[in-house]
C-alpha positions in Angstrom: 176.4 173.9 -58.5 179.0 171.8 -57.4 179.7 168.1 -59.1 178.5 165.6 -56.4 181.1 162.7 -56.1 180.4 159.3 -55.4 183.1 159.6 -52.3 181.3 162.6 -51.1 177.9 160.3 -51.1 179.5 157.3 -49.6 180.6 159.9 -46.7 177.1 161.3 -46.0 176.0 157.0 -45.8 178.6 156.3 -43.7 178.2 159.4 -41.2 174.0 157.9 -41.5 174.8 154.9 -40.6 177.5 155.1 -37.8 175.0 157.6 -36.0 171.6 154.9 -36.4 174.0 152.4 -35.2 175.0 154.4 -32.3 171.5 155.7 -31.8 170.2 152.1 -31.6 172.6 151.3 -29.0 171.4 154.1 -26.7 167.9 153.1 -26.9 169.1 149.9 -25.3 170.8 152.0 -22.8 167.7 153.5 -22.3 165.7 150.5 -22.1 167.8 149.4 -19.7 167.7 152.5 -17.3 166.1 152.9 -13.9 164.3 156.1 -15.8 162.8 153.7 -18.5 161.6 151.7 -15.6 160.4 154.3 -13.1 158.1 155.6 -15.9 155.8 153.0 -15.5 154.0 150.9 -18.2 154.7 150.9 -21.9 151.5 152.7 -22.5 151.8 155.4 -20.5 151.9 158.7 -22.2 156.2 159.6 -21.8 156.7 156.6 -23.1 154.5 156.4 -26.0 156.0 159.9 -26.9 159.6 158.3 -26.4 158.9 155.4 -28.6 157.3 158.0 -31.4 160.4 159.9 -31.3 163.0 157.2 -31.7 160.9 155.7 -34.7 161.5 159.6 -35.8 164.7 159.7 -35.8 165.9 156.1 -37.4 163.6 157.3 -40.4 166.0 160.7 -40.2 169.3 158.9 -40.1 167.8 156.3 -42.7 166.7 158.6 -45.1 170.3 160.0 -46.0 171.6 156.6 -45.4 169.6 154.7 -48.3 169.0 157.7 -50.4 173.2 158.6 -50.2 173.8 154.1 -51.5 170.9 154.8 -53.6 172.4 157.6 -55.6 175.7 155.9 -55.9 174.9 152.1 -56.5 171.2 152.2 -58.5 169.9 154.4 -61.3 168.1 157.6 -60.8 165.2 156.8 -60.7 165.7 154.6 -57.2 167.2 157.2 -55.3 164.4 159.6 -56.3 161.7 156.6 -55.3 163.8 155.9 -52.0 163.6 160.0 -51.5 160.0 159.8 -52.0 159.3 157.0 -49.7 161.8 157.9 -47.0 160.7 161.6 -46.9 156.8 160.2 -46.6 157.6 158.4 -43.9 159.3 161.0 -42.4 156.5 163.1 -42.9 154.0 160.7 -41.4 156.3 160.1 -38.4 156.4 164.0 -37.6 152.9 164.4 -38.1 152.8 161.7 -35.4 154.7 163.0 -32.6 153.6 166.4 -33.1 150.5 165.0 -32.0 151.8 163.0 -28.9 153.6 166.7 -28.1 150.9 168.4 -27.7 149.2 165.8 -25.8 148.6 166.4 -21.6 152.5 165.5 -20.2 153.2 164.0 -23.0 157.3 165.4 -22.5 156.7 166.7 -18.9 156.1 170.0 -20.2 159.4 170.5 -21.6 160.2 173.7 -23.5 163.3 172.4 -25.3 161.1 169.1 -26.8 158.4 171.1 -27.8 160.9 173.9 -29.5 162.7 171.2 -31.0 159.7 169.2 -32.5 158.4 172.8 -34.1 161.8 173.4 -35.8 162.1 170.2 -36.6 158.8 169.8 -38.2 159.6 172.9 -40.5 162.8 171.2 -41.5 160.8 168.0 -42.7 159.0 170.0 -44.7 162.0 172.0 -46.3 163.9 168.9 -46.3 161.0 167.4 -48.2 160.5 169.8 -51.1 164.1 171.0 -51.6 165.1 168.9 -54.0 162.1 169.9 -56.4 162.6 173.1 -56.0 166.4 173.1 -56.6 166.3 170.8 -59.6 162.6 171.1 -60.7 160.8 168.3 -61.9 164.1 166.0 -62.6 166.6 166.3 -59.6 169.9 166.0 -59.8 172.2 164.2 -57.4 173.2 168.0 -56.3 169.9 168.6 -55.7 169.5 166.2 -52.9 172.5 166.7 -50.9 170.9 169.5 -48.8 167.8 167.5 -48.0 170.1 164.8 -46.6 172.5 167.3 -44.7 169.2 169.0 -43.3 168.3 165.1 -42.0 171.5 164.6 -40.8 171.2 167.3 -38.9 167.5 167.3 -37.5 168.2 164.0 -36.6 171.3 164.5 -34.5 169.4 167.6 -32.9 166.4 166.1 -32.2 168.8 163.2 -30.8 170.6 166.1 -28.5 167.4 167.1 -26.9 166.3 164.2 -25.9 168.7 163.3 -24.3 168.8 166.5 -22.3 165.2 166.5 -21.6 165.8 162.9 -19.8 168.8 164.4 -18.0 166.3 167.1 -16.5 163.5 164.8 -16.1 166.3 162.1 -13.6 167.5 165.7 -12.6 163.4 166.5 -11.7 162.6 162.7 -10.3 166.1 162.8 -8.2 164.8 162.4 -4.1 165.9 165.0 -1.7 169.0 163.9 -0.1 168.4 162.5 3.5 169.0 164.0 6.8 172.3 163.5 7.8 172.1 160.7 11.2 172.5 162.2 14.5 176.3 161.4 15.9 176.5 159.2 19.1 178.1 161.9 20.8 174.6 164.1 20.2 172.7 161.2 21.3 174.4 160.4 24.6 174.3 164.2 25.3 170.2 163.8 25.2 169.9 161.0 27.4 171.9 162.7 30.1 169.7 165.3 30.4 166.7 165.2 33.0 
């Protein structure tokens, strides 16, 4: 296997970390949207799923984030306890909005969330044991760097579908356009007649 550089490391934290920072600034987007709004309280059941799913995918992009700074900066042992913790999390978090998912309109019945949260849930559990299994009981920093692609990844997929799940669901809520207004010419025509 390839040597793993510290450059290469430092890349995979700074691709983390530019998309949790632009990740964080769509939530306030979203926050801020009529959508967020029309959905009613913050208990109800869409939005209780959206709030599960954006804790979701911070732990993603953190995961390769602090593990990637932990495996350049710290000894070995650190970025195998930060794996450890992050990828429990992780685990925890799926198991959490799988059951929101499955829940009664918990995404509006979308196909493309409920695909996406099965894929993604089998990617935790790859991304979770790869590292053992590629370096047995000792990793090596090689041995982690397709757990943190596979994060990378989920994360940014599972950030693609929500977003087009809320385009359908404003594309779904949209009101039928009104009836275009009579013209004045039309309405003088009616009163003329008898």
């Amino acid at each position: 296997m390839r040597e793993v550089t510290d450059e290469f490391l430092l890349a995979i934290a700074g691709i983390a970390a530019t998309l949790v920072g632009t990740f964080i600034v769509a939530v306030f987007f979203y926050l801020d949207s009529a959508l967020h709004r029309s959905r009613g309280a913050a208990g109800s059941t869409p939005d209780q799923y959206m709030r599960a799913g954006t804790r979701w995918v911070l732990i993603a992009y953190s995961l390769p984030l602090i593990v990637a700074l932990a495996l350049v900066g710290a000894e070995p042992v650190w970025a195998v306890v930060a794996f450890f913790v992050f990828a429990a999390v992780l685990v925890a978090a799926t198991v959490d909005t799988t059951r929101r998912i499955v829940r009664w309109g918990a995404t509006r019945k979308s196909s493309a969330l409920t695909a996406n949260e099965i894929l993604t849930s089998l990617a935790v559990v790859a991304l979770a044991v790869l590292p053992w299994l590629l370096g047995g009981w000792v990793p090596s920093r090689a041995d982690f760097v397709p757990s943190l692609l596979l994060a990378l990844a989920i994360g940014f997929t599972s950030t693609a579908t929500v977003i087009m799940s809320v385009f359908d669901a404003e594309e779904m809520s949209a009101p039928a356009p009104e009836p275009a207004a009579p013209s004045r010419g039309s309405a003088t025509r009616r009163r003329r007649r008898p």
